[in-house]
N, C-alpha and C positions, 0 to 999 in steps of 0.2 A: 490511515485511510479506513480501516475497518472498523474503528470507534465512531469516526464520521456517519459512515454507516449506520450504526447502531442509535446515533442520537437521531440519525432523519428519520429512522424507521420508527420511534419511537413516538416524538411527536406527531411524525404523521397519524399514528394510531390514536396518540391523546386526543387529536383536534376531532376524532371520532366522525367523520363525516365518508358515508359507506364508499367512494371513490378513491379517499387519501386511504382508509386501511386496503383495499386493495393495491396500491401503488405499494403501501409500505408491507406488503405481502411478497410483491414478487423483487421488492427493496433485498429482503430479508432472503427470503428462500432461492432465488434464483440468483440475482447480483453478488449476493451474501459470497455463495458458494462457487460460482465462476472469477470471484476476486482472492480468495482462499485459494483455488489453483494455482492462480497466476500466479502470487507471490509466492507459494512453494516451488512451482517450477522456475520461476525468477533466482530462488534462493539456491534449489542445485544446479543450476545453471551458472552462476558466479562460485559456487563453492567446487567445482569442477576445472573452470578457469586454476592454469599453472602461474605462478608470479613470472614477470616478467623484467629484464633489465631497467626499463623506466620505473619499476614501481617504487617507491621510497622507502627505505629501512625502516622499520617500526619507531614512530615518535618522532617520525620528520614530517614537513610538512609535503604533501604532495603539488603535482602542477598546476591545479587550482586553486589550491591556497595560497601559494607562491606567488600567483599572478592575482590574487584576489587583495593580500597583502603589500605590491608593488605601490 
């Protein structure tokens, strides 16, 4: 998601037209950094989460792969 990012931001800047680098300004500096939270707070958010009796043994396939597999 945040390479996504970084390529829109970019082009937008290359097409150089004074509206796209403003978009690809507040792309950058403001989206940038409010999607860099998210995912942090995402990541201790699941890393906090305790394992559970449904989760699968390390190396097995989980419920949606099972069913995806079916």
């Amino acid at each position: 998601m945040q390479s996504g990012l970084i390529v829109a931001t970019q082009a937008l800047k290359r097409q150089n037209a004074e509206q796209d680098r403003d978009i690809a300004n507040v792309l950058e500096f403001d989206v940038g950094a409010r999607l860099d939270r998210q995912i942090t707070r995402t990541g201790d958010l699941i890393e906090s989460l305790e394992p559970c009796a449904a989760d699968p043994l390390p190396g097995e396939p989980g419920t949606v792969q099972r069913f995806l597999a079916s």
